[in-house]
N, C-alpha and C positions, 0 to 999 in steps of 0.2 A: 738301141742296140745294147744286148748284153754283153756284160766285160767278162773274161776271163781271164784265167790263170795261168802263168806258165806251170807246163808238167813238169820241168826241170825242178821248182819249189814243192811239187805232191807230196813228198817222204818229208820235208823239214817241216812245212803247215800242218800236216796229220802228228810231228809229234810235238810240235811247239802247242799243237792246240790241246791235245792230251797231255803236256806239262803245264799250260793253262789253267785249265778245271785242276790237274791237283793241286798247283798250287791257292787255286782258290777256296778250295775245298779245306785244306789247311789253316789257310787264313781265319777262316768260319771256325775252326776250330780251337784256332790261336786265341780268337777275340772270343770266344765262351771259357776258356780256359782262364782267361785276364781278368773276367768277369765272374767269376768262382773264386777266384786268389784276390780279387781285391772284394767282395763279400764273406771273406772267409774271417771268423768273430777269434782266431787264435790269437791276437793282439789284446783283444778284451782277458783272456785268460794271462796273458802277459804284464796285463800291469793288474792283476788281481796278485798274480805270483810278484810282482815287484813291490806291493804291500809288505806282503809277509818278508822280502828279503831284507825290510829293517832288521828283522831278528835272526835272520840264519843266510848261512852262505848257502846252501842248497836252495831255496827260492830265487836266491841272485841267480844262480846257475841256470835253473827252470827256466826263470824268465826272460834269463839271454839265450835261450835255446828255443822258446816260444818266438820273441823276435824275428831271432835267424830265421823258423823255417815258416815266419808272413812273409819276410823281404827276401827268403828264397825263392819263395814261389811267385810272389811279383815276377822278380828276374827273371826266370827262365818263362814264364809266359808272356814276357816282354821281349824275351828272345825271341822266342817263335812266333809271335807274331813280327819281329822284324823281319826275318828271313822269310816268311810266306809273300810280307810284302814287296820282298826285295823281289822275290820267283816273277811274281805277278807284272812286275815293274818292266822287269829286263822282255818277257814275255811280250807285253805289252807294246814295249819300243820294237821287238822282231818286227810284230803282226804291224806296228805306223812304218815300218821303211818296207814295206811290203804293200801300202796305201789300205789295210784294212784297220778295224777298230771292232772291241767289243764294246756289248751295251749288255750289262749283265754277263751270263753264258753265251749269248749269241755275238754271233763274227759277222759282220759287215762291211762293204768296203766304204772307204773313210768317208768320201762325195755323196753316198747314200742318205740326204738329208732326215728324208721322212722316215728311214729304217724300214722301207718296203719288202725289199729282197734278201733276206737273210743266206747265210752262206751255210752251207756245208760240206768243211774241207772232205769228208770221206766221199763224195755226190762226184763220178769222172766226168761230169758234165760241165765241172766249173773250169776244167783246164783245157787247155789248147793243146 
C-alpha cells in the first residue's frame, strides 16, 4: 500500500523542500568558499612582509593587514557555512517529524529502507 500525505502539509513540504535545496545549495557554496580562503597563499606574503617589518613600521602594518584579511576570510566562510548548516539541520528535523528523510536532494519517507519510491512534494498524487 502506498503512503500518503496529508494536503493540509502541501504548502509547508513544497516550501520547506524549496528552503532545503537553497540551503543546500549554499552549503556547496559555503564549503568551496572555506576551501578558497583556506588555499589562499596571503599569509605566505604575510610573513614575507613580517621580514621586512624588522626595519620599518609600514611592513609591520602590511603584514598585520595581510593577516587580518587570511583570518578574515577564514571567518566569514566559517560563517556561512555555519548557517547553511544550521538551514539544513532545522530542515531536516521538519522533513523527520513529518516521517520523511533526504538522501542527497531526494525526499523519502523515513521506513523506505531500500530508497525505492522517491517523493515528489510538487506530484498531487502523494496527498490525500
Amino acid at each position: 500500500m502506498e503512503r500518503l500525505l496529508s494536503s493540509h502539509d502541501k504548502f509547508d513540504l513544497q516550501q520547506n523542500y524549496r528552503r532545503y535545496l537553497k540551503f543546500r545549495d549554499q552549503r556547496e557554496d559555503a564549503n568551496r568558499a572555506m576551501q578558497i580562503a583556506k588555499a589562499s597563499r596571503v599569509w605566505v606574503a604575510g610573513v614575507v612582509t613580517l621580514l621586512f617589518a624588522l626595519a620599518s613600521d609600514f611592513f609591520l602594518g602590511a603584514s598585520a593587514a595581510l593577516f587580518g584579511l587570511y583570518f578574515y576570510r577564514l571567518l566569514m566562510a566559517r560563517m556561512k557555512t555555519s548557517q547553511a548548516d544550521e538551514g539544513c539541520e532545522d530542515t531536516d528535523r521538519w522533513f523527520a517529524s513529518k516521517g520523511l528523510k533526504f538522501e542527497g536532494r531526494i525526499l523519502y519517507f523515513r521506513d523506505d529502507k531500500m530508497l525505492e519510491h522517491p517523493l515528489d512534494p510538487f506530484d498531487d498524487g502523494i496527498y490525500k
